[in-house]
N, C-alpha and C positions, 0 to 999 in steps of 0.2 A: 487622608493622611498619607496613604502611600505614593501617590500623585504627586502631591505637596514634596515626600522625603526625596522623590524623583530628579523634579526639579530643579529641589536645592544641590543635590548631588553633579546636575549634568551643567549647573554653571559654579561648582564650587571644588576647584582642587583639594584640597583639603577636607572639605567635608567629605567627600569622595572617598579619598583614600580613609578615615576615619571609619564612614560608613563599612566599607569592604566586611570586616571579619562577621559585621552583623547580617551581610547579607549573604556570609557564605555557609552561616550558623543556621539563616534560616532555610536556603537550600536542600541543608545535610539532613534539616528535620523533617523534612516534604518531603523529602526523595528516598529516604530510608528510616523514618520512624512511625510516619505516619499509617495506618493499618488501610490495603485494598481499598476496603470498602467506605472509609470516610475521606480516603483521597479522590475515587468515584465518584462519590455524591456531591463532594466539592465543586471539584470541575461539570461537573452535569448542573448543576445550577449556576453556574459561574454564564456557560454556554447559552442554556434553555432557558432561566430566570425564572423553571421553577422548582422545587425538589424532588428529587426519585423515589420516588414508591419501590424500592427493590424487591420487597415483595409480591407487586402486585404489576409487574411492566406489563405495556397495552402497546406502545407505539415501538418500532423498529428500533429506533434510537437505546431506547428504555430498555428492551429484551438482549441488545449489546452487550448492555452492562452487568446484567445478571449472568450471559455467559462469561465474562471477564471474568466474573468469581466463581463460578461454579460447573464450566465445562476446561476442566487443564488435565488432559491425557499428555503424557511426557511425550510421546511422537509426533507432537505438532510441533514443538522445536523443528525435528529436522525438516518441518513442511517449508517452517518462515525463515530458515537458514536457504540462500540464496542456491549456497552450491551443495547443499544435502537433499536440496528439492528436487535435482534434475537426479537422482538418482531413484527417489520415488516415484516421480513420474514417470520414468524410463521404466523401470520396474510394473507398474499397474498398469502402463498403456502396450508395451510388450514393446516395444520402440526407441530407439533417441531422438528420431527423424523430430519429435515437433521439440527438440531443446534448441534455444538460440544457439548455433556456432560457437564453440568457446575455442580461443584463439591461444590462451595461456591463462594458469592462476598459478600465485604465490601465497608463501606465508610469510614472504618478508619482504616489506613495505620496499626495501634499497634493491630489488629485482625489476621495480616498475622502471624498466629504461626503455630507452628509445630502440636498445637492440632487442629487446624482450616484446616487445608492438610490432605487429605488423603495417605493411604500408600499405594499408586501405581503413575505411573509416570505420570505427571501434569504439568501443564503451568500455570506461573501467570503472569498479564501484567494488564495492566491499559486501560482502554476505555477510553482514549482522548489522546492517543499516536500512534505513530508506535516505536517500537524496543525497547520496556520497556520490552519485554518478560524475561522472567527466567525459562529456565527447569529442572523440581526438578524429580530427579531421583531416589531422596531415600532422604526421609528428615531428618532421622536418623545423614546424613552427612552435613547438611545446616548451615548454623552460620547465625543464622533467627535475631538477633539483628542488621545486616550488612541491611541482607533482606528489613526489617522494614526503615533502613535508608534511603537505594535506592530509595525506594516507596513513601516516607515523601519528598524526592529529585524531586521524578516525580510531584508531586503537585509545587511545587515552579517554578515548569521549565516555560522557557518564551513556550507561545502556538506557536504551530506547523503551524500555518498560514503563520506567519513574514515570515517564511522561504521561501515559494515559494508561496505566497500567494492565497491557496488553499483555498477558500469561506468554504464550508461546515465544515471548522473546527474551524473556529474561536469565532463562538459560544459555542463549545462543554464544559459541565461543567466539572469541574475538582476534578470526588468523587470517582468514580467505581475502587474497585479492584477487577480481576476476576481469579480465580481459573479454571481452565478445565482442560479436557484428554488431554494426550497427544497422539497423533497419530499416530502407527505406525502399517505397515502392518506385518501378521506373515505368510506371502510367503518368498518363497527364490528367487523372481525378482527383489524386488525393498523395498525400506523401505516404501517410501511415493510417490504419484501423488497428482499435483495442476493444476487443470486445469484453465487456465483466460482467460474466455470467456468476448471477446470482442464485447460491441454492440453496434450499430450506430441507430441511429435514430429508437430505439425500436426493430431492428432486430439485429440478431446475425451476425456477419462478419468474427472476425476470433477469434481463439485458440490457447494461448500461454501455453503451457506444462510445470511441470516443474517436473522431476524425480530423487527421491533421490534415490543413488543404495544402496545395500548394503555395502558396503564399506563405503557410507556417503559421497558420490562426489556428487554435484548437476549438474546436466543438462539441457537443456529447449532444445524443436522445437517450429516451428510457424507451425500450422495448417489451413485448411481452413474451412468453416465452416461443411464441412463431415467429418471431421478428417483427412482430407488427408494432408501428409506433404508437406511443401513448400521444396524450395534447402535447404542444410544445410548451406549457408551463409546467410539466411534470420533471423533474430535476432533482439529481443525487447531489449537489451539491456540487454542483458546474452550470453555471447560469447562461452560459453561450451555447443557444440552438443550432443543431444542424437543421435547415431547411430542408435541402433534396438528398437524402442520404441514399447512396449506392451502395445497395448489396453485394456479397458476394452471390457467384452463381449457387441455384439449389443444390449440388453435388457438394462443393464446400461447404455452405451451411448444414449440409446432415452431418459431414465431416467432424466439422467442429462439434455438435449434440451427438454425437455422438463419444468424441473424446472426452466432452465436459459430463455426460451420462456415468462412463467407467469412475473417474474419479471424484464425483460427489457420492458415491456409495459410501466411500470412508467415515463418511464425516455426518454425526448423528444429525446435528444442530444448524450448523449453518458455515458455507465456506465461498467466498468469493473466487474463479476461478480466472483468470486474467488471458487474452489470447487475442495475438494478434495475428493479423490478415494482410500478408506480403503478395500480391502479384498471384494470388493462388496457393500461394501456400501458409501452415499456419504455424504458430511458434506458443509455444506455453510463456507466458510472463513470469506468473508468480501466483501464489495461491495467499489469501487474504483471509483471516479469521473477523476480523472488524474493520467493516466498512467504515472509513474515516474515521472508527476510533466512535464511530458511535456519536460523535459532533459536528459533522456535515447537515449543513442544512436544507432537507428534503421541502420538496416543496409540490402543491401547496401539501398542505397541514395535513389535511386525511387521508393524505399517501404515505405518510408514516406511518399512520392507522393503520391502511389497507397493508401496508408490509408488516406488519406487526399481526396482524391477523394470519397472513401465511404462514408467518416461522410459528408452529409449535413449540412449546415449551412443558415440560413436566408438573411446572407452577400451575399452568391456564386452567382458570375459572376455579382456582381455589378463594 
């Protein structure tokens, strides 16, 4: 039926505009009436095709979704707030050295010009988003009036919560705009490494890669927590294998376990720590309380098991 109302909609002006008020009725009710935990179960069988046991999660995916409801300490806002993050990271790693360069932020979207950028290549994106990013490669060629609207756009936008109802973002305020470097390596291996170190109950478990080559094809492995690779069908939910994946030297990789060591103490349950690998040096991403939202498709099947067996839960084996 809703296929069907689709349809009719996308070759009937009229029905179209008819339609509108009902489908903004039903948005309003999804997005804001609907209670956590039948929005959750919705979408998780919507994805999975089949339904969640909240009581009873087994597999990685499943144990996501009980922390959604049942792990929200109010200082994980400032984790998933883009520019409140570098101040706790700076803070628990005693550092700023590993924050990306911030070039300039604003709170008001008509500051983002061409004289407020610098002239090297930068990244602007909003701290209470994912994928509001812009790569300015030369601002010489930007149509910064367009720029300006986009960003004026991202403030209106319904928050990132409704969507999969991810706790720590639903409080995040809606002001920050941030300017930074943009990152890339000037080797002839690879452009960029991300490394997402996974951790479970304050220890590290595993390491999802991800390598931009030069060319600009992206790839990922899963690792274990030595860096050693899994098979190449083992997958978070990025299907393109890195073949010969190049390490960093052993100095940097303690480096990094080391960083990712201090800052998974906070965090009872589970937190993804993000960090990327320039030339030698490394840089904090972002910190992730749900991997994909819990809807990435791990693969194969009994590696969501097997990561579902890592993350302790308070629930397990009731």
């Amino acid at each position: 039926m809703k296929e069907k109302l689709s349809k009719l909609s996308q070759s009937n002006i009229i029905f179209s505009i008819l339609l509108y008020p009902a489908k903004v009725l039903y948005h309003l009710l999804f997005h804001y009436l609907v209670p956590d935990k039948v929005a959750i179960e919705r979408k998780f069988k919507k994805i999975w095709g089949y339904d969640l046991d909240i009581k009873n999660p087994k597999t990685f995916s499943e144990k996501l979704q009980w922390l959604k409801l049942n792990d929200r300490k109010s200082w994980y806002t400032n984790c998933a707030d883009k520019m409140l993050v570098r101040e706790y990271v700076s803070e628990k790693l005693g550092t700023d050295k590993y924050l990306i360069p911030l070039y300039f932020s604003t709170e008001n979207y008509k500051e983002i010009t061409k004289e407020n950028i610098p002239s090297v290549p930068c990244v602007i994106k909003c701290s209470h988003d994912n994928n509001s990013y812009k790569i300015i490669q030369d601002k010489e060629n930007e149509n910064w009036n367009e720029l300006r609207q986009y960003y004026k756009g991202r403030l209106n936008s319904v928050n990132i919560f409704w969507s999969n109802r991810e706790w720590p973002y639903k409080s995040i305020k809606k002001r920050w705009f941030m300017v930074e470097a943009f990152l890339q390596s000037k080797g002839e291996d690879y452009k960029l490494q991300e490394y997402k170190f996974h951790c479970f109950n304050g220890e590290l478990k595993i390491i999802d890669v991800y390598q931009i080559g030069t060319e600009g094809f992206k790839r990922a492995r899963i690792l274990n927590d030595r860096f050693e690779p899994y098979s190449e069908e083992h997958s978070m939910g990025y299907p393109n294998v890195i073949k010969e994946l190049i390490l960093p030297d052993e100095e940097v990789r303690e480096e990094m376990l080391d960083m990712v060591k201090t800052l998974a103490k906070d965090f009872e349950y589970q937190i993804r720590i993000d960090v990327y690998h320039v030339d030698g040096k490394l840089y904090i991403g972002e910190l992730t309380f749900f991997d994909g939202a819990g809807f990435d498709f791990i693969t194969p099947k009994e590696f969501n098991r097997e990561l579902g067996d890592m993350l302790k839960l308070p629930i397990d084996n009731n």
